[in-house]
C-alpha positions in Angstrom: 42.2 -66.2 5.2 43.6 -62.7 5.9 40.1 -61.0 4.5 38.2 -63.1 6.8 41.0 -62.2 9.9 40.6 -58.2 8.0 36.6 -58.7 8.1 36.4 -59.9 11.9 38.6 -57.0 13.0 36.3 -54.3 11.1 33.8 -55.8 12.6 35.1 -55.8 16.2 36.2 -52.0 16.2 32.8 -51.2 15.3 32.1 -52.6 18.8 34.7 -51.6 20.9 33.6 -49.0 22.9 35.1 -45.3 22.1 35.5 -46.2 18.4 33.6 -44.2 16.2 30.4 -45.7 15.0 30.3 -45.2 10.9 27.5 -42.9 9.8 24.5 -45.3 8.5 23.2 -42.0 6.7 26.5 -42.0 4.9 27.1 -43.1 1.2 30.8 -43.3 2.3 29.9 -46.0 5.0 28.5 -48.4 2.1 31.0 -47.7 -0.6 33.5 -49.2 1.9 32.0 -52.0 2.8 31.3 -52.9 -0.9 34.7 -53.4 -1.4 34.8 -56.4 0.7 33.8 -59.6 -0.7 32.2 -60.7 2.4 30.8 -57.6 3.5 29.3 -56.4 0.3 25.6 -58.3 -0.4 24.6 -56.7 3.3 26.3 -53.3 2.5 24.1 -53.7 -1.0 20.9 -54.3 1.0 21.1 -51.8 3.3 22.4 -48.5 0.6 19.2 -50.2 -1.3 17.1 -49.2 2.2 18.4 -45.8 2.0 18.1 -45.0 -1.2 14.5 -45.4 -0.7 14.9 -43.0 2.4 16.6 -40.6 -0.4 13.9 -40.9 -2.9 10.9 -39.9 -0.3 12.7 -36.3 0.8 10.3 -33.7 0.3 12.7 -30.9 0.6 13.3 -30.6 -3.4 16.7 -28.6 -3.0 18.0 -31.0 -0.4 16.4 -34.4 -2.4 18.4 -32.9 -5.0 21.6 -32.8 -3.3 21.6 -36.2 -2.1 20.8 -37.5 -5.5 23.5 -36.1 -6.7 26.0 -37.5 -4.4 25.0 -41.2 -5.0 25.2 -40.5 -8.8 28.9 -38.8 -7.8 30.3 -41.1 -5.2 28.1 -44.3 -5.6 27.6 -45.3 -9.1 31.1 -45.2 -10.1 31.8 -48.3 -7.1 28.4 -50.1 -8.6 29.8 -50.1 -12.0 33.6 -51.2 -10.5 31.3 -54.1 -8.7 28.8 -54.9 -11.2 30.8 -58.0 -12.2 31.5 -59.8 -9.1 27.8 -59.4 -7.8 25.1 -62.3 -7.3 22.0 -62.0 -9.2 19.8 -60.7 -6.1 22.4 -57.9 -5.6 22.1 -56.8 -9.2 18.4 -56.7 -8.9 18.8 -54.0 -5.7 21.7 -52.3 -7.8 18.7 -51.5 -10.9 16.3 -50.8 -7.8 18.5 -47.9 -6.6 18.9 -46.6 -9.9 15.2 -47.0 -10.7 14.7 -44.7 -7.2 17.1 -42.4 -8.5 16.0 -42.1 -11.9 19.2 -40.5 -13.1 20.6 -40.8 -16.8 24.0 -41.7 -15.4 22.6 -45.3 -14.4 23.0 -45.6 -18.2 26.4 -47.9 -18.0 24.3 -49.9 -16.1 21.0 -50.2 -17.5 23.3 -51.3 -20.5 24.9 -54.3 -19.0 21.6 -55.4 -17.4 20.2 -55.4 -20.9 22.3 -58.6 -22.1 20.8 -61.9 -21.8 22.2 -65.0 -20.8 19.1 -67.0 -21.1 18.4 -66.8 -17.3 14.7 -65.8 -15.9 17.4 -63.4 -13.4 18.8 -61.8 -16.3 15.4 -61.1 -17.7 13.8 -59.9 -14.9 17.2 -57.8 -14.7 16.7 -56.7 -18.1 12.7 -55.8 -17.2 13.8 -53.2 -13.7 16.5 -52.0 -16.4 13.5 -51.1 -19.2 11.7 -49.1 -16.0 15.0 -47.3 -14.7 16.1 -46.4 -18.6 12.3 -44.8 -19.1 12.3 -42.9 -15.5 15.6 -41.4 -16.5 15.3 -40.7 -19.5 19.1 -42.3 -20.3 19.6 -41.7 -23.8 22.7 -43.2 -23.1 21.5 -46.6 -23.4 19.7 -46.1 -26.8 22.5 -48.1 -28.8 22.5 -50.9 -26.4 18.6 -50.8 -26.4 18.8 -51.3 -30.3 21.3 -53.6 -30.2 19.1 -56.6 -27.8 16.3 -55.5 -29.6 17.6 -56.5 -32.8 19.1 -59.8 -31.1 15.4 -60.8 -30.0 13.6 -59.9 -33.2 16.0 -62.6 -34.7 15.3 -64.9 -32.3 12.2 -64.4 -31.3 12.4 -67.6 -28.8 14.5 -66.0 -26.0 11.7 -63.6 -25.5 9.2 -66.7 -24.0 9.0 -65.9 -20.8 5.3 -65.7 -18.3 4.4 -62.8 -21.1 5.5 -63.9 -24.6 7.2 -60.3 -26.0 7.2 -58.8 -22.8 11.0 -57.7 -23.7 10.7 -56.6 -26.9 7.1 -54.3 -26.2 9.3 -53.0 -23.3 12.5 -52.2 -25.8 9.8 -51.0 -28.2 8.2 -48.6 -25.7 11.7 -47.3 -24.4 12.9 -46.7 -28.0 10.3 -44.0 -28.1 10.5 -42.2 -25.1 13.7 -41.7 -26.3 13.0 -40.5 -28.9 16.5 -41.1 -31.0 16.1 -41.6 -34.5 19.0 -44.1 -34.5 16.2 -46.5 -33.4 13.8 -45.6 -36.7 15.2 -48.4 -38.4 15.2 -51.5 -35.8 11.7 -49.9 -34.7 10.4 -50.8 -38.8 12.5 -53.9 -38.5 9.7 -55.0 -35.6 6.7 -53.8 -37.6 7.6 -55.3 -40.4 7.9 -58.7 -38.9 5.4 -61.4 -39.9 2.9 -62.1 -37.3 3.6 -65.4 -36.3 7.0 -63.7 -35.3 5.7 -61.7 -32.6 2.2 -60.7 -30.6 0.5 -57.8 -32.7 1.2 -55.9 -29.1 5.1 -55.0 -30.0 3.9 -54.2 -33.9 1.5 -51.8 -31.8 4.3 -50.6 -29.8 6.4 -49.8 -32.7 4.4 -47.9 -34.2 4.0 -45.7 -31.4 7.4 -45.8 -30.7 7.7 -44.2 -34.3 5.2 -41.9 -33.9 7.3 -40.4 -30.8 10.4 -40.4 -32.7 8.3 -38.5 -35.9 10.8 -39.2 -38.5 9.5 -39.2 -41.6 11.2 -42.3 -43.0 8.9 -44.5 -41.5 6.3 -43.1 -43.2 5.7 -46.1 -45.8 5.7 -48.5 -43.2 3.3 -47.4 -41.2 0.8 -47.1 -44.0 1.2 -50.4 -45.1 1.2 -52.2 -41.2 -2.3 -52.0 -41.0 -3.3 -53.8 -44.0 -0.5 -56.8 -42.9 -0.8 -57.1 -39.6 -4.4 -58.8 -38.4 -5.7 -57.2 -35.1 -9.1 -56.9 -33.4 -10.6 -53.6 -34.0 -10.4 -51.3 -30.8 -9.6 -47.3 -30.6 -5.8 -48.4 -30.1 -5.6 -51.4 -32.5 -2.5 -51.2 -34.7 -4.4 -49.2 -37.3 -5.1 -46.2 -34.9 -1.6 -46.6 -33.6 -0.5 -45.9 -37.1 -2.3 -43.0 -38.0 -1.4 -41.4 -34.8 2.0 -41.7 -35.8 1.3 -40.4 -39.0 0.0 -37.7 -37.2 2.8 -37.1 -35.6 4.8 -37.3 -38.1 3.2 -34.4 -40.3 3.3 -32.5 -43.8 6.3 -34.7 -44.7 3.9 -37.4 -44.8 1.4 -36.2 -46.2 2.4 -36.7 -50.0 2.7 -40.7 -49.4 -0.6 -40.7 -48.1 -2.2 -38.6 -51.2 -0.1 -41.5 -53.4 -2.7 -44.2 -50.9 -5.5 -41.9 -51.9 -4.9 -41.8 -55.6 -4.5 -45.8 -55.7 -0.6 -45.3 -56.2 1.1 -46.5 -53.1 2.1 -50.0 -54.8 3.2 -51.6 -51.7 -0.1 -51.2 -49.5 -2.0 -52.3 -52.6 0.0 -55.0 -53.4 -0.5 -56.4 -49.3 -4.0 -54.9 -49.1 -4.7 -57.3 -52.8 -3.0 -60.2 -51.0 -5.3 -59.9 -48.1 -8.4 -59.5 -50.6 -9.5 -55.5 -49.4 -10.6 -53.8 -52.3 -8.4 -50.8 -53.4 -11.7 -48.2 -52.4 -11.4 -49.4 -48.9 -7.4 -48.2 -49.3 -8.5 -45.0 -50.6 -10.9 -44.7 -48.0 -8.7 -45.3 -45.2 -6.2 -42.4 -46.8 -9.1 -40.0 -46.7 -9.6 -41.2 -42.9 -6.1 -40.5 -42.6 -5.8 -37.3 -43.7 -8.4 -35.7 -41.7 -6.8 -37.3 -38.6 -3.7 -35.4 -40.0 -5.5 -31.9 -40.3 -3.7 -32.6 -43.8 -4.7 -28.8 -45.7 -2.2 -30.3 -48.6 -5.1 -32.9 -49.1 -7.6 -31.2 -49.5 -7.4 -30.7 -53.4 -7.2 -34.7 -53.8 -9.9 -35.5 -51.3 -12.4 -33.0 -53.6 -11.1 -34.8 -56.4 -12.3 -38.2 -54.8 -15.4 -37.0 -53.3 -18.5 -38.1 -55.2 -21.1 -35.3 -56.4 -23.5 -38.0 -57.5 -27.2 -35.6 -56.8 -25.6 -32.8 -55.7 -26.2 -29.5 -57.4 -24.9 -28.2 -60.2 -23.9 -23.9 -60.2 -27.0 -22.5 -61.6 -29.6 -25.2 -61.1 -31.5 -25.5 -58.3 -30.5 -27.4 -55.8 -31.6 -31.2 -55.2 -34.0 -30.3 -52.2 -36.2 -27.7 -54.5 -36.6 -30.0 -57.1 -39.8 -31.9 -57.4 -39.6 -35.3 -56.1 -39.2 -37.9 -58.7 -41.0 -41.5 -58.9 -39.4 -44.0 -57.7 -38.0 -46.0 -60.5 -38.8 -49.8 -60.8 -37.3 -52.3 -58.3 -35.1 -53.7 -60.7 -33.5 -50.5 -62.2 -30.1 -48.5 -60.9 -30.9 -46.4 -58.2 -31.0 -42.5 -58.8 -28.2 -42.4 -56.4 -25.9 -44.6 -55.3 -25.6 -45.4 -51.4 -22.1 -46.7 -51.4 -21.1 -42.9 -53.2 -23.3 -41.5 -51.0 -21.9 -43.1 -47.8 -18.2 -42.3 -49.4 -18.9 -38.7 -49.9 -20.1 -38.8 -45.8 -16.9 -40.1 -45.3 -14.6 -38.0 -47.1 -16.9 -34.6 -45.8 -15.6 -35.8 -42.1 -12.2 -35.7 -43.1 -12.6 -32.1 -44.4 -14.3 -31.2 -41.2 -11.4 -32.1 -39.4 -9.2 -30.8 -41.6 -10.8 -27.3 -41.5 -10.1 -25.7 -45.0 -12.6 -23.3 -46.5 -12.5 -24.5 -49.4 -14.3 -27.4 -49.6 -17.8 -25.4 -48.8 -19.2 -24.7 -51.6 -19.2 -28.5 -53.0 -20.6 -29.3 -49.4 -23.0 -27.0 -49.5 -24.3 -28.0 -52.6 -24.6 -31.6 -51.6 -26.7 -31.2 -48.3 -30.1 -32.3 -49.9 -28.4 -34.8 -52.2 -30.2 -37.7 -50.8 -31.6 -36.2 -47.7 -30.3 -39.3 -45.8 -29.4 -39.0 -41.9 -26.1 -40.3 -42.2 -25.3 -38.0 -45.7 -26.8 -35.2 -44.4 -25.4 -35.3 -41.1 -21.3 -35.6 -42.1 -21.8 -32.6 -44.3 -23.7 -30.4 -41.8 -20.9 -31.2 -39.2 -18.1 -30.8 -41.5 -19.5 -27.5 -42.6 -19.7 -26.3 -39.0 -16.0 -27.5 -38.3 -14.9 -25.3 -41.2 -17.0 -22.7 -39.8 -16.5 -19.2 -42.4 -19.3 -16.5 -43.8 -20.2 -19.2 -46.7 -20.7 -22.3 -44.5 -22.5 -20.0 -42.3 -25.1 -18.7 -45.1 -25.3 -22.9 -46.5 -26.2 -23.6 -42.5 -28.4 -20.9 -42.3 -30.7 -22.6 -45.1 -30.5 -25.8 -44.0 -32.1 -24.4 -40.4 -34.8 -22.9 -42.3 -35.2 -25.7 -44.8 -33.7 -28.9 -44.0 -35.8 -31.7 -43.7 -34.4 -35.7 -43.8 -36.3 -38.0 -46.1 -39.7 -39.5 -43.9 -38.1 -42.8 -45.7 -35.4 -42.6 -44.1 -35.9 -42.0 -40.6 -38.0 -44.5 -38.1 -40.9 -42.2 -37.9 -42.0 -38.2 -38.6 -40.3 -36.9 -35.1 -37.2 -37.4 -36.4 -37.8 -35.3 -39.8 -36.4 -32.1 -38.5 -33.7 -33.2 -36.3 -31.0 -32.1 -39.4 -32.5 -28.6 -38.0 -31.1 -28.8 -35.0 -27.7 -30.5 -35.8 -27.6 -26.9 -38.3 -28.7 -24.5 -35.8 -26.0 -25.9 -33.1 -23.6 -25.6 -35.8 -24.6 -21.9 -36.9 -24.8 -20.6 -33.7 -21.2 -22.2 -33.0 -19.5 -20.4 -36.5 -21.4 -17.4 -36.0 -19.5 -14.4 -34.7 -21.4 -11.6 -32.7 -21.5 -9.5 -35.4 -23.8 -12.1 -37.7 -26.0 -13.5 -34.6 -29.0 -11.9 -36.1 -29.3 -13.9 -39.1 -29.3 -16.9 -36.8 -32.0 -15.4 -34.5 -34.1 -14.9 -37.7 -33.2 -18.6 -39.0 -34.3 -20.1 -35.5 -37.9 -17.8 -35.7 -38.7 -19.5 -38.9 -39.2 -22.4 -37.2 -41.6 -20.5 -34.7 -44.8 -22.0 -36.1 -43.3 -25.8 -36.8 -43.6 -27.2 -33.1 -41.1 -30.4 -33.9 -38.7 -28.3 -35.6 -38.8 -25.9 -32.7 -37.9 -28.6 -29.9 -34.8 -29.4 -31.9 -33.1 -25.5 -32.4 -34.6 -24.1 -28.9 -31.4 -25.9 -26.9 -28.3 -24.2 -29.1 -30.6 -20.6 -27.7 -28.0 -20.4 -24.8 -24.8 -20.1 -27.4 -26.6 -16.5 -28.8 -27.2 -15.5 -25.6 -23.3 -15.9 -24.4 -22.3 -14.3 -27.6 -24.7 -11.3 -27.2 -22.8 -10.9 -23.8 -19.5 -11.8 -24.2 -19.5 -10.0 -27.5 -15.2 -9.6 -28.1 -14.5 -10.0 -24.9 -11.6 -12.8 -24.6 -11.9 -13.0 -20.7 -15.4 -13.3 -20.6 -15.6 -16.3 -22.7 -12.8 -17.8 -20.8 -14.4 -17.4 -17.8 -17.2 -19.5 -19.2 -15.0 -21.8 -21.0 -13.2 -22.8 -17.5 -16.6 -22.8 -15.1 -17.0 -26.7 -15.1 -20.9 -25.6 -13.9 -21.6 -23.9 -17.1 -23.8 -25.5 -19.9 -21.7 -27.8 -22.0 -23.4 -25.6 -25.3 -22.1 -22.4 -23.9 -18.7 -24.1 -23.3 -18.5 -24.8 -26.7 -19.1 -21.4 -28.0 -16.8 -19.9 -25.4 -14.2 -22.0 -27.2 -15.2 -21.5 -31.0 -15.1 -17.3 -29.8 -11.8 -18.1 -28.4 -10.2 -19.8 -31.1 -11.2 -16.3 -33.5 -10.3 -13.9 -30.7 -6.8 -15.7 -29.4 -5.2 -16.8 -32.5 -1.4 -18.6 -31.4 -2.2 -17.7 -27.6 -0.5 -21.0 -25.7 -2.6 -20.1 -22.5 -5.8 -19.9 -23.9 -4.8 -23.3 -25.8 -4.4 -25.0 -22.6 -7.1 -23.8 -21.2 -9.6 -25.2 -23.9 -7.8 -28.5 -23.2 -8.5 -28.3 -19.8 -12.0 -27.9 -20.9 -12.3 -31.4 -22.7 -13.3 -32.8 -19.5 -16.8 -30.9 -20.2 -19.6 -33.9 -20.3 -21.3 -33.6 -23.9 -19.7 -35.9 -26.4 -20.0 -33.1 -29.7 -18.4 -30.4 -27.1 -15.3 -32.7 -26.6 -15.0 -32.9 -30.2 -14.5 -29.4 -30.5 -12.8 -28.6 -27.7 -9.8 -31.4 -29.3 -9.9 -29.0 -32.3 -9.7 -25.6 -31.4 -7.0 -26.4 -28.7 -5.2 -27.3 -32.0 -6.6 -24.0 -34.2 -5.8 -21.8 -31.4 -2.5 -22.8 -31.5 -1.8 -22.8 -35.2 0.7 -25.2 -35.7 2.6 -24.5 -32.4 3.5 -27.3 -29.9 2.4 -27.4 -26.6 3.3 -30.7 -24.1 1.6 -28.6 -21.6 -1.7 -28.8 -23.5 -0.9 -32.1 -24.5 -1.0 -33.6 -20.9 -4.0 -31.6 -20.1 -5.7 -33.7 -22.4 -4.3 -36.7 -21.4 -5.2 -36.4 -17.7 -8.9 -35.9 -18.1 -8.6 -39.5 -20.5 -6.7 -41.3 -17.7 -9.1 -39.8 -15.2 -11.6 -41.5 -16.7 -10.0 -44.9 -18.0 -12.1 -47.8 -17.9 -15.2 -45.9 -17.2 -15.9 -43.2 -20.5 -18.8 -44.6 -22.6 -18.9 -45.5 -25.9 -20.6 -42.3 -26.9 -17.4 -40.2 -26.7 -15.4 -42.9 -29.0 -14.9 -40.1 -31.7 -13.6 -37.4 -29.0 -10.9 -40.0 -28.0 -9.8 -40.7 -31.4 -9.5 -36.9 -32.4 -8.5 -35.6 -29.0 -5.3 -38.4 -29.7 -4.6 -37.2 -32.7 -4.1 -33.3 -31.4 -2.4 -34.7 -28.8 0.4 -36.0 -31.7 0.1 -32.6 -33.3 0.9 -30.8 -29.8 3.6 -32.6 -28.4 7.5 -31.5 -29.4 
C-alpha cells in the first residue's frame, strides 16, 4: 500500500503546477522510475523509444557521448532489474542493447542466453545472438559455449519455427568472436551425426573455425566433408571447409599432403564407409591445396600428377610426333582419360598455387592428348605461374597448338587453344619480352581461324607498349571501370610485378574484381593476393566482398570459379 500511496504522489507532483517537469531526454528520469515496481514496464518502454532517438544521431562525437552514458548510468540499473522484469520488458532491455551495440551488454546477453524452455526465452536468446554479434562482446564467449554445448546434447530444445535456429546462431557468433576457447565445442558440432542436427550448423561450424584459424581443427575439417551428406552448391559444407582450411594456412598444410598421399587414416576410413574411392580423396587434397596457395605442396602434387604421353627431356615432344593408328577397339587406349583428366586437375591446383616450378613438366605435357579440357588446365595453369619458361612453353603453343579435330564439335574450334595461349602470353609477358609475342601472334597471319582467336588479347600489348614501368599508368587503367576487361587484366598482372607488398595497390585490384569478364575476375582474386605477399588486408578483403553482395542473387553461373577463388583470398586476407 505505501508504494501505491508513494506512486500516486510522484505522479501528482509531476502535475502540480510550478513543479519541475523531469527531463524526458534524460537517462536519469528513467533510471528512477525503474526502481518502482509499478512504474517500471512504462519507464522500460519509453528509455526503449529513446534509445532509438540515440542510435539515429548523426553527429558521431555527440552519438558517442550519449552512448556512453547509457552504458555508464543505464546498464548497471538493467542488470540490478534484470530479474524482476516480465518477459516483454526483457525483450526491449536486448532491444536497447542491440541499438547500442556496446560490449558492456555482455552481462546481459549472458543471462538472456539460458533457456527455460519458453518460446520468450528463445526469442530472448535470438535478439541476444544479434546484440552479442553487433558488439562484438567477447565477454559472452564462455556463456555462448556453455548453451551451445547444452543444445548439442539435447538437440530437442532447439525445435522451434526453424529447427537449429539457436545453435547456427551460437555457431555463427562463436566466430565472429573469434576466441579459440570455442575451437573445441565448434568440432563438437561438426562432428555430430547428421540426424543430430540440419547440415546448416555443421556448415556454420566450419566457418565459425575458419574465422577462429586455429590449427587444431584442422583434421576435422578434412574429414566433415566426406561424413556429412549435403547438396552440392558453392557454399555446401565442403567449400565451407576448405575455406577454413584456407584460413587456417601452412599449419595445415602437412595434414592435407597426409590426404594426398592416401595417409590421413580417418578421412579414408569415413570416405571407405561412405564407398568414395581413395583417388577421389586424393583428388579432393589436390583441390585443396590450390585453394590454399599451398607452395609446401607443390613437390607432392608433382609427385601425384600423371605424365602418361607427355614428353620425355630429349625426345620430341608428343605434338611432333607422327600420329599413330588407332589401335583396335578392344585394346588399352594409348592414354588413359581418367590420368589425363587427373593431371587437368592437379595442373589447376598449381595454377593457383603459382610456383615455378611445376613448368617444365607442364610444359612438356601440353600436346599429351591434345584434348580441350587437358590442354586447357595446363595452358591456364602455365599463365597463372606466369615466368620466362612458361612464357617461351606459351609462346609455342600460339604458334603451334592445335586441339585434336576428334575432339572438338567441328574444325572452327581447332585453334581456339591459340587464343586461350596468346591471352595468357600477353598477360605473363613484361614490356621488355612483348616482341616475341608480337612475332608469335604474326605467325598466325596467314591462318584466318587462328587469327580470329589471338586478334582480341592485341589490346594487352598495346597497354604494355604504353604503360611500359609505369605503376600509375596501369592503375589508372586498372581502376577505369570503362576500360576493356583484357587491358584491366594486364594492368593488374603489370601491377602485381611492379608493386610487390604495396597494400594500396592490393586494394585497388580488389576493387577491380567487379570488372565483367569471368577469366579477368579470376585474376584479379589472385594478384590482390600476389601483390600482397602474404600480408593481411580486411580492407581488401571487404572490397571483394561488396562487389559479391552487390551482385547476390543475380551473378551467372559463368563466374562460379571467380567466387570460389575470390573466397578463398578473401580467407587469406583477413587478420
Amino acid at each position: 500500500m505505501r508504494k501505491l500511496v508513494l506512486s500516486s504522489l510522484v505522479a501528482l507532483t509531476v502535475l502540480l503546477p510550478g513543479c519541475q517537469q523531469p527531463d524526458p531526454n534524460a537517462f536519469e528520469t528513467y533510471i528512477a522510475q525503474m526502481k518502482d515496481d509499478a512504474a517500471r514496464p512504462q519507464a522500460i518502454a519509453t528509455l526503449e523509444g529513446l534509445v532509438k532517438t540515440v542510435s539515429t544521431i548523426q553527429d558521431p562525437e555527440a552519438k558517442k557521448a550519449r552512448v556512453q552514458e547509457f552504458v555508464d548510468k543505464v546498464i548497471p540499473e538493467l542488470e540490478a532489474v534484470w530479474d524482476n522484469v516480465m518477459p516483454q520488458e526483457r525483450t526491449q532491455i536486448l532491444e536497447m542493447l542491440r541499438l547500442i551495440a556496446r560490449p558492456e551488454g555482455a552481462n546481459l546477453w549472458s543471462k538472456a542466453l539460458v533457456l527455460d524452455g519458453s518460446e520468450e526465452s528463445r526469442k530472448q536468446c535470438l535478439s541476444a545472438l544479434q546484440g552479442i554479434k553487433a558488439a562484438n562482446a567477447t565477454g559472452t564467449v564462455d556463456a555462448l559455449i556453455a548453451e551451445f554445448g547444452k543444445l548439442i546434447e539435447n538437440p530437442g530444445k532447439d525445435k522451434g519455427k526453424r529447427e537449429g535456429e539457436l545453435r547456427l546462431e551460437m555457431a555463427t557468433a562463436l566466430g565472429e568472436l573469434k576466441d579459440p576457447k570455442a575451437v573445441d565445442i565448434l568440432i563438437k558440432a561438426l562432428e555430430q551425426p547428421e540426424e543430430n542436427q540440419p547440415v546448416a550448423i555443421h556448415r556454420a561450424a566450419a566457418s565459425a573455425l575458419g574465422q577462429i584459424g586455429d590449427p587444431k581443427a584442422t583434421d576435422a575439417l578434412i574429414v566433415a566433408p566426406f561424413r556429412v551428406k549435403d547438396a552440392a552448391s558453392t557454399t555446401d559444407i565442403a567449400n565451407r571447409c576448405k575455406l577454413a582450411l584456407s584460413a587456417i594456412g601452412e599449419p595445415a598444410v602437412p595434414r592435407v599432403v597426409d590426404m594426398l598421399k592416401g595417409k590421413h587414416e580417418a578421412v579414408n576410413k569415413e570416405a571407405a564407409s561412405h564407398d568414395v574411392d581413395l583417388l577421389i580423396v586424393q583428388q579432393t587434397a589436390a583441390g585443396i591445396l590450390g585453394d590454399m596457395r599451398a607452395k609446401k605442396g607443390v613437390d607432392e602434387l608433382l609427385a601425384f600428377m600423371p605424365l602418361d604421353g607427355c614428353a620425355v627431356p630429349g625426345e620430341e615432344p608428343a605434338k611432333k610426333k607422327k600420329k599413330k593408328k588407332k589401335k583396335k577397339a578392344d585394346d588399352e587406349p594409348e592414354i588413359d582419360p581418367a590420368k589425363a583428366s587427373l593431371r587437368a586437375f592437379v595442373a589447376r591446383s598449381l595454377g593457383f598455387i603459382g610456383d615455378e616450378k611445376p613448368v617444365e613438366p607442364l610444359c612438356s605435357c601440353i600436346n599429351s592428348t591434345r584434348n580441350p579440357g587437358d590442354m586447357d588446365e595446363t595452358v591456364d595453369a602455365l599463365g597463372r605461374i606466369g615466368g620466362e619458361k612458361a612464357l617461351g612453353c606459351l609462346l609455342e603453343t600460339v604458334k603451334t597448338g592445335e586441339y585434336d579435330p576428334d575432339a572438338v564439335a567441328s574444325s572452327d574450334f581447332v585453334y581456339q587453344i591459340r587464343g586461350i595461349a596468346a591471352r595468357w602470353s600477353v598477360l605473363v609477358a613484361p614490356p621488355d619480352k612483348l616482341e616475341g609475342v608480337k612475332a608469335a601472334f604474326a605467325a598466325n597471319d596467314s591462318n584466318e581461324k587462328a587469327k580470329k582467336e589471338i586478334t582480341p588479347y592485341e589490346s594487352g600489348i598495346k597497354l604494355a607498349e604504353t604503360c611500359k614501368a609505369d605503376k600509375d599508368c596501369y592503375l589508372k587503367t586498372l581502376s577505369d571501370q570503362t576500360a576493356e576487361s583484357f587491358a584491366r587484366e594486364k594492368a593488374a598482372y603489370e601491377l602485381a610485378r611492379l608493386a610487390k607488398g604495396d597494400q594500396a595497390v592490393g586494394l585497388e585490384i580488389a576493387k577491380a574484381f567487379k570488372v565483367r569478364d569471368p577469366d579477368a575476375r579470376v585474376t584479379m582474386a589472385l594478384m590482390a593476393d600476389r601483390v600482397l605477399e602474404g600480408k593481411k588486408c580486411n580492407e581488401c578483403a571487404d572490397a571483394f566482398q561488396a562487389v559479391l553482395d552487390g551482385e547476390k542473387g543475380t551473378m551467372p553461373p559463368t563466374m562460379q570459379l571467380a567466387v570460389l577463388t575470390v573466397r578463398h583470398t578473401m580467407a587469406h586476407l583477413r587478420e
